[in-house]
PyMOL CGO cylinders between C-alpha atoms (Angstrom):
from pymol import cmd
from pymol.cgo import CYLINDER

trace = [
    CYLINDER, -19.03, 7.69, -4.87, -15.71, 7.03, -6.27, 0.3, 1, 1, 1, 1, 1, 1,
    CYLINDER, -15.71, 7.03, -6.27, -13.72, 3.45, -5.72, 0.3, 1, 1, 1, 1, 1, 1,
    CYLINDER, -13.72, 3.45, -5.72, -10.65, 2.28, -6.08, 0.3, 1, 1, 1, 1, 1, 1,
    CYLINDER, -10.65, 2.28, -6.08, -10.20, -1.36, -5.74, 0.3, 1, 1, 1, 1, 1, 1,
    CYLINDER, -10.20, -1.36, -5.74, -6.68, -2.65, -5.61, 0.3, 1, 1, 1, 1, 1, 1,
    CYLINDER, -6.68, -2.65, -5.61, -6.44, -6.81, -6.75, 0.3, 1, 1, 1, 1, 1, 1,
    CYLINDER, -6.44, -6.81, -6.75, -9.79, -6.33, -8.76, 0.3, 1, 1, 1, 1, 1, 1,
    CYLINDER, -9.79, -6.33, -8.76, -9.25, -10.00, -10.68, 0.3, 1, 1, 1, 1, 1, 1,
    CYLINDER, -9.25, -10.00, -10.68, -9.31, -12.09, -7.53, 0.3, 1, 1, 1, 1, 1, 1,
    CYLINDER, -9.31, -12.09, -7.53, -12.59, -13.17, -5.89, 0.3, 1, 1, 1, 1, 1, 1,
    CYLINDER, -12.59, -13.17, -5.89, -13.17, -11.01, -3.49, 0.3, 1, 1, 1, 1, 1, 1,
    CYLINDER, -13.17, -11.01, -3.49, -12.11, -8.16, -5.66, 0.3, 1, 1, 1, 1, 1, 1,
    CYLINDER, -12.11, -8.16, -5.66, -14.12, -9.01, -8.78, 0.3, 1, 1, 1, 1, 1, 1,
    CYLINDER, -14.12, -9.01, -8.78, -17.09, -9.24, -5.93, 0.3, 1, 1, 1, 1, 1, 1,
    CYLINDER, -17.09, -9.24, -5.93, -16.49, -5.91, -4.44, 0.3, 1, 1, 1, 1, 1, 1,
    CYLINDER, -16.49, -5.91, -4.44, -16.22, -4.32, -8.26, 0.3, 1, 1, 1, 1, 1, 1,
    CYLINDER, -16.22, -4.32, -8.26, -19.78, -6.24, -9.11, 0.3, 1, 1, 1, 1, 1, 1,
    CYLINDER, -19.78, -6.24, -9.11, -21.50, -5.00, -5.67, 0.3, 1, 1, 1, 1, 1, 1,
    CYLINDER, -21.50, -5.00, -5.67, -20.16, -1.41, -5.63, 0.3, 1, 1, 1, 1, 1, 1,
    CYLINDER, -20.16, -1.41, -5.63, -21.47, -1.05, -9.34, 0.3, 1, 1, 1, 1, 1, 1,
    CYLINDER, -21.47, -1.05, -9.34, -24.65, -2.05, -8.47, 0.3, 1, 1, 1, 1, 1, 1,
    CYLINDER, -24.65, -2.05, -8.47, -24.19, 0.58, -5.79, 0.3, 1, 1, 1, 1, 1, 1,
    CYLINDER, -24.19, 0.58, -5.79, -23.72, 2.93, -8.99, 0.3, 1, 1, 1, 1, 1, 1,
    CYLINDER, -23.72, 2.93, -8.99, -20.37, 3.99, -7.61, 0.3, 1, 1, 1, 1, 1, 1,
    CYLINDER, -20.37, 3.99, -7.61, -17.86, 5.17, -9.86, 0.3, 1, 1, 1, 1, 1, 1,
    CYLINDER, -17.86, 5.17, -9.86, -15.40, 2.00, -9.58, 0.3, 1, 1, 1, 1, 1, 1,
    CYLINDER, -15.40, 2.00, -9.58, -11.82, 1.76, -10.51, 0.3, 1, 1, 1, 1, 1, 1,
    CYLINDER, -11.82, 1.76, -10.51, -10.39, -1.75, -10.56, 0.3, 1, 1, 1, 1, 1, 1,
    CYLINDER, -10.39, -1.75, -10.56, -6.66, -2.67, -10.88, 0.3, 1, 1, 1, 1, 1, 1,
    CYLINDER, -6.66, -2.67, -10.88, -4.93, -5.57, -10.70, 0.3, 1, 1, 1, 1, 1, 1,
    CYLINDER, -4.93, -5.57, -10.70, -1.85, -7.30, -11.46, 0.3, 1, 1, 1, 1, 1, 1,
    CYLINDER, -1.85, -7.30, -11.46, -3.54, -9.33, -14.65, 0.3, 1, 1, 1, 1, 1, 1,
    CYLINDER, -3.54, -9.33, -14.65, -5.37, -6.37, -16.10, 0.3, 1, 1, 1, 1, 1, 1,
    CYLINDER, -5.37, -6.37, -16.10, -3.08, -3.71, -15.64, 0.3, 1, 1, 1, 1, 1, 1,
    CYLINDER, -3.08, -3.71, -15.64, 0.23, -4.98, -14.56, 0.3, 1, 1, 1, 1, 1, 1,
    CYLINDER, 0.23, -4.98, -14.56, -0.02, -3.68, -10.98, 0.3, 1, 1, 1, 1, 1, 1,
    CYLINDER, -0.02, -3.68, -10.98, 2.67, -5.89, -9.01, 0.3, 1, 1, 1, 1, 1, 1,
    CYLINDER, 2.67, -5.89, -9.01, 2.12, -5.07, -5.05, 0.3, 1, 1, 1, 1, 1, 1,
    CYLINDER, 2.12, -5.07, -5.05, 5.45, -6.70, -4.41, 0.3, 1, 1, 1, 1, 1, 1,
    CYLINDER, 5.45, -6.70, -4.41, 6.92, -4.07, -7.03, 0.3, 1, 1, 1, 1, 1, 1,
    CYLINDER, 6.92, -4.07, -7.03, 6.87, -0.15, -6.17, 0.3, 1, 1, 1, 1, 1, 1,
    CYLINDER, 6.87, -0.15, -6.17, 7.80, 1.04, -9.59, 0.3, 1, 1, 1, 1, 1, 1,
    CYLINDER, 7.80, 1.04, -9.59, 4.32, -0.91, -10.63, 0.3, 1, 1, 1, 1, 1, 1,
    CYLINDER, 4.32, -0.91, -10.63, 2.13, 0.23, -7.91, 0.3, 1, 1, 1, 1, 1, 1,
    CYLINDER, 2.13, 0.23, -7.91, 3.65, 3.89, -8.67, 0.3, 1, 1, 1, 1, 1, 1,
    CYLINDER, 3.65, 3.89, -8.67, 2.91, 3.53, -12.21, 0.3, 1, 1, 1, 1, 1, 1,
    CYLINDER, 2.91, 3.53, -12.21, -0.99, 2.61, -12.13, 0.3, 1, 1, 1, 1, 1, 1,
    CYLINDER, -0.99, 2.61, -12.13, -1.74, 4.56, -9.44, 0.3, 1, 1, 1, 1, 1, 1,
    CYLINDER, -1.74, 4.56, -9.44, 0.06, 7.75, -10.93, 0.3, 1, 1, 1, 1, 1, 1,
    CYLINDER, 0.06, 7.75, -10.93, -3.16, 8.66, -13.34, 0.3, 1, 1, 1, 1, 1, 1,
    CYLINDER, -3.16, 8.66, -13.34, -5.59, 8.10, -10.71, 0.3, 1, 1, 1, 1, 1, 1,
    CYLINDER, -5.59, 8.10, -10.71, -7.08, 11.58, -9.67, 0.3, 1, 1, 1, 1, 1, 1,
    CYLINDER, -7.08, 11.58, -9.67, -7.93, 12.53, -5.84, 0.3, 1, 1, 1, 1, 1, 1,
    CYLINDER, -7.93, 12.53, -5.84, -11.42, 12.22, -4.29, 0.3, 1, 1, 1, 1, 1, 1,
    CYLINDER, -11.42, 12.22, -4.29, -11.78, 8.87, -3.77, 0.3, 1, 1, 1, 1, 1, 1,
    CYLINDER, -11.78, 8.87, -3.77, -14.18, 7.93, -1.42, 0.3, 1, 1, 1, 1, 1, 1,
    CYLINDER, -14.18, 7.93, -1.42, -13.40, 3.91, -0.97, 0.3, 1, 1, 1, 1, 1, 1,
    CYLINDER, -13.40, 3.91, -0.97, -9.84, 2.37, -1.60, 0.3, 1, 1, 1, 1, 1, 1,
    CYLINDER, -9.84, 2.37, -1.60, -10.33, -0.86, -1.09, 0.3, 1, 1, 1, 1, 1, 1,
    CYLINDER, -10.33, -0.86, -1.09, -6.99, -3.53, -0.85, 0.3, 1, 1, 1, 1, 1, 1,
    CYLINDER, -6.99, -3.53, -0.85, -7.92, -7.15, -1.66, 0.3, 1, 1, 1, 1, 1, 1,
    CYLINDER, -7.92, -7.15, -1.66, -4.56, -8.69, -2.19, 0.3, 1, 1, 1, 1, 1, 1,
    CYLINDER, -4.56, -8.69, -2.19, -2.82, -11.04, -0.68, 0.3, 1, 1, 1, 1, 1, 1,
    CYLINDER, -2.82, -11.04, -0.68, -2.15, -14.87, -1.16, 0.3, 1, 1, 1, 1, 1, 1,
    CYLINDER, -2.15, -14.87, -1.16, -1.63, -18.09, 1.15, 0.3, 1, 1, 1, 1, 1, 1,
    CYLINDER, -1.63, -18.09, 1.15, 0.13, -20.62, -1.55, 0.3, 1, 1, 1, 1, 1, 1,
    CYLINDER, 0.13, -20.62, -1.55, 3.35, -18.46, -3.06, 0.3, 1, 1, 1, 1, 1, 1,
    CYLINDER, 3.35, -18.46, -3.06, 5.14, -20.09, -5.91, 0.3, 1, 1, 1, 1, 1, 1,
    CYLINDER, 5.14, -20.09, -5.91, 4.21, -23.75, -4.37, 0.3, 1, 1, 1, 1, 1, 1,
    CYLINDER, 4.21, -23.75, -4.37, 5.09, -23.61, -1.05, 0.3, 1, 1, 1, 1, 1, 1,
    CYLINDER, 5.09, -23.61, -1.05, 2.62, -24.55, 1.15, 0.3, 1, 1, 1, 1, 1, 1,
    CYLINDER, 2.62, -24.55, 1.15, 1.76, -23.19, 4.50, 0.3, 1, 1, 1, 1, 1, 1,
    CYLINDER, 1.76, -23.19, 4.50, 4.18, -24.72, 7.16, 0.3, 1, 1, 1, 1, 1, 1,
    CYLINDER, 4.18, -24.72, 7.16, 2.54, -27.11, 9.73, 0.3, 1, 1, 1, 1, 1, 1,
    CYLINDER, 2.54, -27.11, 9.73, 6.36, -27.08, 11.92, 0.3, 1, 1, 1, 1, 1, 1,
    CYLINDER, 6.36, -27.08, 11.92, 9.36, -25.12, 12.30, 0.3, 1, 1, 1, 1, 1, 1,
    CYLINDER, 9.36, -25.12, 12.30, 11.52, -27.12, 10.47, 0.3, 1, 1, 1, 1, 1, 1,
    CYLINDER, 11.52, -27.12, 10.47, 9.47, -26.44, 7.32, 0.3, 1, 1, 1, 1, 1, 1,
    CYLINDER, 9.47, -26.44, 7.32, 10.55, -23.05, 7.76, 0.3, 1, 1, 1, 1, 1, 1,
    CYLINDER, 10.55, -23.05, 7.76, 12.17, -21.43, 4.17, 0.3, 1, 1, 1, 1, 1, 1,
    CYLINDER, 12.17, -21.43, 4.17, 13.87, -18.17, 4.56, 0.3, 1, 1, 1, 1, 1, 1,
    CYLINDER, 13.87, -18.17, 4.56, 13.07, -17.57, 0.74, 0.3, 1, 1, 1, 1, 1, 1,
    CYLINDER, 13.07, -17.57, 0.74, 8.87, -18.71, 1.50, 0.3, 1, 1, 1, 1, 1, 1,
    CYLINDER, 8.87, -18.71, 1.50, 8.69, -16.39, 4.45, 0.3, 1, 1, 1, 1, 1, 1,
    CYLINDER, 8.69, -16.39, 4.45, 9.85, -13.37, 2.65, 0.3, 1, 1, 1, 1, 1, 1,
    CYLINDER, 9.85, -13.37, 2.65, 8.02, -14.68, -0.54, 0.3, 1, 1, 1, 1, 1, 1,
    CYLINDER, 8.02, -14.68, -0.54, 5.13, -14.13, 2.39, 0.3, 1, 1, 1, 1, 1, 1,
    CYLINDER, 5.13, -14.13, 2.39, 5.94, -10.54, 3.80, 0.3, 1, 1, 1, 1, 1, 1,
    CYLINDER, 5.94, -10.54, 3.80, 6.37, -9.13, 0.53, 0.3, 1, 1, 1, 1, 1, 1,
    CYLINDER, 6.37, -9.13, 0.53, 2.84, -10.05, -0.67, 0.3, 1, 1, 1, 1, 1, 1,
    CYLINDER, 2.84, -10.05, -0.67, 0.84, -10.08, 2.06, 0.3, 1, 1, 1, 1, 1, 1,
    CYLINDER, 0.84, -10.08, 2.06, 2.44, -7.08, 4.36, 0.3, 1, 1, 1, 1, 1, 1,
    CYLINDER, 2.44, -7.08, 4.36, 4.87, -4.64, 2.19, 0.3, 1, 1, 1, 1, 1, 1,
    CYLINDER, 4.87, -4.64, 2.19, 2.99, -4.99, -0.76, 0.3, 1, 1, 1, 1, 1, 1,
    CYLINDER, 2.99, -4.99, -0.76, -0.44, -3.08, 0.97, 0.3, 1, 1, 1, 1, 1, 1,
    CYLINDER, -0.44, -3.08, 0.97, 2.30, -1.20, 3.03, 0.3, 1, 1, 1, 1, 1, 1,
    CYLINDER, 2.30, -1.20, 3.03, 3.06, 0.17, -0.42, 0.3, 1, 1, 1, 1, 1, 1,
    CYLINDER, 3.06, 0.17, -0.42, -0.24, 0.94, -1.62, 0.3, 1, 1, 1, 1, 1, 1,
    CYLINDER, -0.24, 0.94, -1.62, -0.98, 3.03, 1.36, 0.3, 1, 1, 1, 1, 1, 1,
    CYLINDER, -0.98, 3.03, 1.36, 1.98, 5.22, 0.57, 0.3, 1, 1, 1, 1, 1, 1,
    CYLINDER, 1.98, 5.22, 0.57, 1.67, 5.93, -3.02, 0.3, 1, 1, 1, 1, 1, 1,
    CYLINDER, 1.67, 5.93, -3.02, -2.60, 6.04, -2.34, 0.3, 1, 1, 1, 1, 1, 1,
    CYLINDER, -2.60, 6.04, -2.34, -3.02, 8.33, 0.35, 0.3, 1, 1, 1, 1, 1, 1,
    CYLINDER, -3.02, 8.33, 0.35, -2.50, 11.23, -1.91, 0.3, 1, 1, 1, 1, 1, 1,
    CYLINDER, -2.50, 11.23, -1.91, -5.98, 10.30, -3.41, 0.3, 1, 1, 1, 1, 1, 1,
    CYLINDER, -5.98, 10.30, -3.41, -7.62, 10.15, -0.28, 0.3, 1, 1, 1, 1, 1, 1,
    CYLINDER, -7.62, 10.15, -0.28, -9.80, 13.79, 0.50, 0.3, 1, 1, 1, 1, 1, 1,
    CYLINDER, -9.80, 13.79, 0.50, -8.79, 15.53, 3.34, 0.3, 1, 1, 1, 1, 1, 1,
    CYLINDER, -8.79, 15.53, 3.34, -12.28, 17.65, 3.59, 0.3, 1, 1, 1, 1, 1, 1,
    CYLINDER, -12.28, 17.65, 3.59, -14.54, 14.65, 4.07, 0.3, 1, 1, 1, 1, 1, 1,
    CYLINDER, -14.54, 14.65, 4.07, -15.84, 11.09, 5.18, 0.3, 1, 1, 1, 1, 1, 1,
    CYLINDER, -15.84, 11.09, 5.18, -13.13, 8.47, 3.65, 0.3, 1, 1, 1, 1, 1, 1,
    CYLINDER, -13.13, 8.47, 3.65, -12.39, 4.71, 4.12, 0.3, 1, 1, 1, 1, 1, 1,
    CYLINDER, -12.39, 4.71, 4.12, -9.87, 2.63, 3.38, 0.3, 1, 1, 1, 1, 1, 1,
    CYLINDER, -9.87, 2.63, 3.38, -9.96, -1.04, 4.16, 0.3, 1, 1, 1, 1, 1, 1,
    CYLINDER, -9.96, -1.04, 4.16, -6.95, -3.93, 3.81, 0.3, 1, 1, 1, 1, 1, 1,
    CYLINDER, -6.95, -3.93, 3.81, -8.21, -7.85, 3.23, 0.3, 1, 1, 1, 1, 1, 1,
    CYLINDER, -8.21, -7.85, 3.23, -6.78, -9.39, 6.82, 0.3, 1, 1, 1, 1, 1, 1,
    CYLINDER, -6.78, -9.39, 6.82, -6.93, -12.73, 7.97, 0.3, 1, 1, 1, 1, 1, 1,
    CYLINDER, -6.93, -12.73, 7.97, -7.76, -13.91, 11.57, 0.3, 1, 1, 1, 1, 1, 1,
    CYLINDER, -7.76, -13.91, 11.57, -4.87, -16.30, 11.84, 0.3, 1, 1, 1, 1, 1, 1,
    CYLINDER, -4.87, -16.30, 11.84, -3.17, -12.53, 11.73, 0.3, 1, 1, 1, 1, 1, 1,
    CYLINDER, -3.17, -12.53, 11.73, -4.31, -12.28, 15.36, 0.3, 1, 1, 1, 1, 1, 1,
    CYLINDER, -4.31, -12.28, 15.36, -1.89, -13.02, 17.83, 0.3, 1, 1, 1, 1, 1, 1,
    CYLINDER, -1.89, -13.02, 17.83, -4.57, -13.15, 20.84, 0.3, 1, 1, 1, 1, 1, 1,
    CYLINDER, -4.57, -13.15, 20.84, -6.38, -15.61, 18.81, 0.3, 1, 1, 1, 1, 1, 1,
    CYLINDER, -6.38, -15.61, 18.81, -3.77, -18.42, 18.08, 0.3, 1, 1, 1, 1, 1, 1,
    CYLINDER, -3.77, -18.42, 18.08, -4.52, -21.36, 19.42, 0.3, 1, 1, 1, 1, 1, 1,
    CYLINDER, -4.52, -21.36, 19.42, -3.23, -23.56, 16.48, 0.3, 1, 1, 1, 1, 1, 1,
    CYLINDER, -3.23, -23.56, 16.48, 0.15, -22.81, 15.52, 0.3, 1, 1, 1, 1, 1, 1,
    CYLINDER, 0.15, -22.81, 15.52, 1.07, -23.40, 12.13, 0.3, 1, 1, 1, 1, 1, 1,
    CYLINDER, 1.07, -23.40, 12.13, 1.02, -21.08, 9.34, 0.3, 1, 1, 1, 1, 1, 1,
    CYLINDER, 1.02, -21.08, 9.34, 3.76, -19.54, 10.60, 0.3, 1, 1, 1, 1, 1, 1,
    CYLINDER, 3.76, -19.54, 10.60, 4.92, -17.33, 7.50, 0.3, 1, 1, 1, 1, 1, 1,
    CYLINDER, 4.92, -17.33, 7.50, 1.50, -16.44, 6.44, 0.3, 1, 1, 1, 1, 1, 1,
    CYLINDER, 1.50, -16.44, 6.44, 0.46, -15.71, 10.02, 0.3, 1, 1, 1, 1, 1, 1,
    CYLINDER, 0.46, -15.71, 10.02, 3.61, -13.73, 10.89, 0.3, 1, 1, 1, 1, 1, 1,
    CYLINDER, 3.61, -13.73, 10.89, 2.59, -11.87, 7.77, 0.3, 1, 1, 1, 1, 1, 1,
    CYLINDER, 2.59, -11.87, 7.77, -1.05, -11.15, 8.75, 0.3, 1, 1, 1, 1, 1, 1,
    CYLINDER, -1.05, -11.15, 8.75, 0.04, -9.85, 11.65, 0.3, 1, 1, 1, 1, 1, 1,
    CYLINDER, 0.04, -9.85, 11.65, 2.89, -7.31, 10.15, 0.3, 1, 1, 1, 1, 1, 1,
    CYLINDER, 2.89, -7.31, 10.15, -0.04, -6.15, 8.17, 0.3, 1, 1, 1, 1, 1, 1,
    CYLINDER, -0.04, -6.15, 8.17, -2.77, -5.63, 10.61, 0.3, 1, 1, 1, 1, 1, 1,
    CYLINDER, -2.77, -5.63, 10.61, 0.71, -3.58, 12.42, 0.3, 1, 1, 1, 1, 1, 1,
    CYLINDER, 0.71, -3.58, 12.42, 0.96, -1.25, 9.64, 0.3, 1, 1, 1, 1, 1, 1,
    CYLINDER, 0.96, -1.25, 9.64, -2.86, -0.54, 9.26, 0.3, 1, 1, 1, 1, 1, 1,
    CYLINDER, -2.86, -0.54, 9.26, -2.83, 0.15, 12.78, 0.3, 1, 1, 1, 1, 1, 1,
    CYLINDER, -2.83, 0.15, 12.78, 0.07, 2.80, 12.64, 0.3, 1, 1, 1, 1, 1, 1,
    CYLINDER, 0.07, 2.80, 12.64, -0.85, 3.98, 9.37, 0.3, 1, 1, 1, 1, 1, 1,
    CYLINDER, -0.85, 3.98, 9.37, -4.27, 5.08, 10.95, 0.3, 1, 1, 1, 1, 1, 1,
    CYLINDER, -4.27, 5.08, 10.95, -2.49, 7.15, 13.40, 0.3, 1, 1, 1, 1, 1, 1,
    CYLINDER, -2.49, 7.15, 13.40, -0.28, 9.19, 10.68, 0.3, 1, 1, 1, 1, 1, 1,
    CYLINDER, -0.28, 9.19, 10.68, -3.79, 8.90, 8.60, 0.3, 1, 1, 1, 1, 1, 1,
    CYLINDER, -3.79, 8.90, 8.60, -6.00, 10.42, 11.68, 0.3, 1, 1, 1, 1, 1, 1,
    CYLINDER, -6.00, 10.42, 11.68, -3.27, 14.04, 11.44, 0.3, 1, 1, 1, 1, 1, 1,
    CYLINDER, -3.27, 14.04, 11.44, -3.67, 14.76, 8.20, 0.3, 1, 1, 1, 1, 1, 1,
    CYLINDER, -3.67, 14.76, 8.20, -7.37, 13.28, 7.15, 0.3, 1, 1, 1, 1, 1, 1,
    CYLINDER, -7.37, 13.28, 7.15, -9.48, 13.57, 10.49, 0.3, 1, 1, 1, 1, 1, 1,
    CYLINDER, -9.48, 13.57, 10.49, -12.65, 12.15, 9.01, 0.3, 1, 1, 1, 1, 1, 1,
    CYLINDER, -12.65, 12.15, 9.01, -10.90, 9.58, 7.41, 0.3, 1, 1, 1, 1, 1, 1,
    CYLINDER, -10.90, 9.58, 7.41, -10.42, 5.57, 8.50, 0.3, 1, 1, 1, 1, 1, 1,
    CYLINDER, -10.42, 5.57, 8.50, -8.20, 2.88, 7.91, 0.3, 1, 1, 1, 1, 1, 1,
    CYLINDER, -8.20, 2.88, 7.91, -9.06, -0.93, 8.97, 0.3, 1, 1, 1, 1, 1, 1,
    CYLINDER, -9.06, -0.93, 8.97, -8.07, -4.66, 8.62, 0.3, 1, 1, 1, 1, 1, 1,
    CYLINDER, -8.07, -4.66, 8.62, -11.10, -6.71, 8.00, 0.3, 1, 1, 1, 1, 1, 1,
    CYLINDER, -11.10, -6.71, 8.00, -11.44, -10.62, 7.64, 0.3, 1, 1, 1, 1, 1, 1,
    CYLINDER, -11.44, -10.62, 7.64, -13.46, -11.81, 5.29, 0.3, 1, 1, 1, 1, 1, 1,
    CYLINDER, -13.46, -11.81, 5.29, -14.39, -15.38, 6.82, 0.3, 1, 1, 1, 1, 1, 1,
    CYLINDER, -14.39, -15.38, 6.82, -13.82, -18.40, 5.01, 0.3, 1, 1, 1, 1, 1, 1,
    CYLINDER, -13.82, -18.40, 5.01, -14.35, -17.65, 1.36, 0.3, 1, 1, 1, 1, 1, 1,
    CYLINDER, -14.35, -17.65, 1.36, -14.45, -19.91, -1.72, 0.3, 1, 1, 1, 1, 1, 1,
    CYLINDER, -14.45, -19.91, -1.72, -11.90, -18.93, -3.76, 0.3, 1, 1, 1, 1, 1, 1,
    CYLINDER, -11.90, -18.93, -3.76, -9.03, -20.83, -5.33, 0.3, 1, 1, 1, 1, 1, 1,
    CYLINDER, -9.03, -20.83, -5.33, -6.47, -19.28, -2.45, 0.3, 1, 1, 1, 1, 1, 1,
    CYLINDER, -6.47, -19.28, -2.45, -8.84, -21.20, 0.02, 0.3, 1, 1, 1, 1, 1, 1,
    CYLINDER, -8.84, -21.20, 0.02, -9.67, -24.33, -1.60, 0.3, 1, 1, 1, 1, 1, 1,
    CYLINDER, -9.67, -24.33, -1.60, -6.95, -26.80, -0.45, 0.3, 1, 1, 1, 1, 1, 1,
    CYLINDER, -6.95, -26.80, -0.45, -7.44, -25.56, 2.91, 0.3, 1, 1, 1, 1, 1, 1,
    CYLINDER, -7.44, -25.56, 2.91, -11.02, -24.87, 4.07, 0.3, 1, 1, 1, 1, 1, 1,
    CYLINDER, -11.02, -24.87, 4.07, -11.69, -28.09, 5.69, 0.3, 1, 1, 1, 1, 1, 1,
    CYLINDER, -11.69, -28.09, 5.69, -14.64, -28.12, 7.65, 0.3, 1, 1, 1, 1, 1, 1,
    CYLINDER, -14.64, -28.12, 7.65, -14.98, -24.94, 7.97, 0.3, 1, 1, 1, 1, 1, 1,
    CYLINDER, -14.98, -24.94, 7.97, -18.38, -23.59, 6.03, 0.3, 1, 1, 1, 1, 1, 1,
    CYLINDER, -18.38, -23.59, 6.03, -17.18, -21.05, 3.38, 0.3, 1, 1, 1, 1, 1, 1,
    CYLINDER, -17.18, -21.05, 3.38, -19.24, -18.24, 1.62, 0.3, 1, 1, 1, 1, 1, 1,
    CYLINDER, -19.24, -18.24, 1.62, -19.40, -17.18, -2.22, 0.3, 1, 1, 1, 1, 1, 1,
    CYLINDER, -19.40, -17.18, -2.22, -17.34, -14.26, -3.08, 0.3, 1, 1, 1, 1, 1, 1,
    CYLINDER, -17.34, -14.26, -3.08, -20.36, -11.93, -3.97, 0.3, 1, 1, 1, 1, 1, 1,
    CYLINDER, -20.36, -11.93, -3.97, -21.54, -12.97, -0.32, 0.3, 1, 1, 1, 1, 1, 1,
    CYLINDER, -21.54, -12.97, -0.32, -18.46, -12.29, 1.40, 0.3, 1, 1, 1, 1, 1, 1,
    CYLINDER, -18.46, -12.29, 1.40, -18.23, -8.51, -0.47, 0.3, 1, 1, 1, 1, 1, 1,
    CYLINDER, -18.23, -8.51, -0.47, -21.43, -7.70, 0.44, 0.3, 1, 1, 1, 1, 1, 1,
    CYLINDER, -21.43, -7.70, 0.44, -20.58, -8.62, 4.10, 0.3, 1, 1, 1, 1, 1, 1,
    CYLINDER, -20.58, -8.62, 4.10, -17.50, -6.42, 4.34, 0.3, 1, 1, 1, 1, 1, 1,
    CYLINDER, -17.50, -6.42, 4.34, -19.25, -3.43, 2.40, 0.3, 1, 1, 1, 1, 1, 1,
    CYLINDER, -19.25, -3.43, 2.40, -21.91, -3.76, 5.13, 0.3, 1, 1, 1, 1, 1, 1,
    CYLINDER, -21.91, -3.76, 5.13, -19.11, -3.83, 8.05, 0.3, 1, 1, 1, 1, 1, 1,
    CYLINDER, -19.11, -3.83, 8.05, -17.53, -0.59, 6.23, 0.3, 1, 1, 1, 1, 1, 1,
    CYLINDER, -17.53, -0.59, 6.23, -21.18, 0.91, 6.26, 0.3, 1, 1, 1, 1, 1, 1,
    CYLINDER, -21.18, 0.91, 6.26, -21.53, 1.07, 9.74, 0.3, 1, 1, 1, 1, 1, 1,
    CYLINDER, -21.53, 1.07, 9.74, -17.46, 2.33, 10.68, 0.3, 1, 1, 1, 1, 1, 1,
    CYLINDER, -17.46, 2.33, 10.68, -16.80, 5.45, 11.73, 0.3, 1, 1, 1, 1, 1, 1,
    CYLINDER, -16.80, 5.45, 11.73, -13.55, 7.37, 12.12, 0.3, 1, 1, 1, 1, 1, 1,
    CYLINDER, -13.55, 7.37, 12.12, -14.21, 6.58, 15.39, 0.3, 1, 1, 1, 1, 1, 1,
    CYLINDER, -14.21, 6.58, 15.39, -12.93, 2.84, 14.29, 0.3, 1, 1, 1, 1, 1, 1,
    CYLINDER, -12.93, 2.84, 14.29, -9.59, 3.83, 12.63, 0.3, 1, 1, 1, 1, 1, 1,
    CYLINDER, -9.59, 3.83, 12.63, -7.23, 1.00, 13.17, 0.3, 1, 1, 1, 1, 1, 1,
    CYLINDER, -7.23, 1.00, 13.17, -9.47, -1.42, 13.87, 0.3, 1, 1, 1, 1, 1, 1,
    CYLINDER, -9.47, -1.42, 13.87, -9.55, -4.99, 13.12, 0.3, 1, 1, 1, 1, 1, 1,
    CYLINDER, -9.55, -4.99, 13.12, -12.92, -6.82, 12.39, 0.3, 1, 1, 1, 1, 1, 1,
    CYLINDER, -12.92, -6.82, 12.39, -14.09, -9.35, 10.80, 0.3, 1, 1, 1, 1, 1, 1,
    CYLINDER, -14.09, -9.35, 10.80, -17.13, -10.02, 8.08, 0.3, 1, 1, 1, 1, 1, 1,
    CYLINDER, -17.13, -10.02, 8.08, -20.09, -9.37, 11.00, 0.3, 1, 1, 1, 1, 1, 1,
    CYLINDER, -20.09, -9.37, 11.00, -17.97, -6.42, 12.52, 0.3, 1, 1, 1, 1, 1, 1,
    CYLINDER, -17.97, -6.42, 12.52, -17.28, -7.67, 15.27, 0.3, 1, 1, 1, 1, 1, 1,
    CYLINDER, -17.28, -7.67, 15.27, -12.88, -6.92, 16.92, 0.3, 1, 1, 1, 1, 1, 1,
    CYLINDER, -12.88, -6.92, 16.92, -10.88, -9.52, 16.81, 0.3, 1, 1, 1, 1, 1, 1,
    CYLINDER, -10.88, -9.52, 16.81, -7.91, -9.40, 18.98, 0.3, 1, 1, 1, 1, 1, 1,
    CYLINDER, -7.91, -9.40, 18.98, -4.65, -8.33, 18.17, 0.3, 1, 1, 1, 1, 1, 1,
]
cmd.load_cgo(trace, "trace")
């Protein structure tokens, strides 16, 4: 098995690179520390994804970030920042938008395939009840958009192939640390292990899907 895991030097991407390994997959990590890869730049993603050969059976995209440059997640509109909310788009929804363009050329067309995109459930629409969080949320929810149309273009030309948004829960990583609260959180390696185990039991059946670290749908 052959893996490609984009944002390899953040926690949940170091985790997936560790379990996959000990999977004895073939895994490629690449990130914007080791290799330069800049999601929010084309000409980078391009560029380390251009020597990358086809047949890979896992792409895997674990970037994304809550905290840009110091600004905080907004608790009001008048917090808004034009400059923040792009900051937000362009990380957390063109960035992977990106990936998927200049990746799908590795993807086989002749067999089983999976790519996967780190959501977030304050993506879902359905499930706000909160408010708040409205760049990163608004951002969330672009993404989980353009997995969800992406599968459709992917299902034409790769039929045994999926594409999905998954949540990963609360995970301790620096991104969440100012902000889990209350909320219990899992170790990295834990929360990798969950979402290879989701992935496990997909189909192409769930193209375009959005679940979260037990596989259960959340809501659009």
């Amino acid at each position: 098995m052959r893996a490609v895991i984009i944002g390899s030097s953040g926690g949940i991407g170091a985790a997936l690179v560790a379990a996959l390994e000990g999977r004895g997959a073939d895994v490629t990590g690449l990130s914007r520390r080791d290799h330069g890869l800049d999601v929010t730049d084309e000409a980078s993603i391009a560029r380390v994804l251009a020597p990358l050969e086809p047949g890979v059976d896992l792409i895997f995209i674990a970037t994304g970030g809550l905290e840009i440059d110091g600004a905080r997640p907004e608790k009001a509109l008048r917090a808004l920042d034009p400059a923040a909310m792009a900051a937000q788009f362009a990380l957390n929804a063109i960035g992977p938008a990106l990936v998927l363009k200049h990746a799908l050329r590795l993807v086989p067309r002749d067999r089983p395939a999976k790519i996967a995109a780190l959501s977030a459930r304050v993506g879902s629409i359905g499930d706000n009840r909160l408010g708040g969080w409205h760049g990163y949320r608004a951002a969330k929810a672009a993404l989980n958009q353009i997995i969800r149309t992406a599968s459709v273009e992917l299902a034409r030309s790769h039929p045994q192939a999926m594409l999905v948004a998954l949540h990963p829960g609360t995970v301790a990583t620096p991104l969440t640390a100012a902000y889990a609260g209350g909320h219990p959180t899992v170790t990295p390696a834990a929360a990798a292990e969950h979402l290879l185990a989701v992935l496990d039991g997909l189909t192409p059946a769930d193209t375009g899907g959005f679940f979260d670290w037990q596989g259960k749908v959340i809501p659009w």
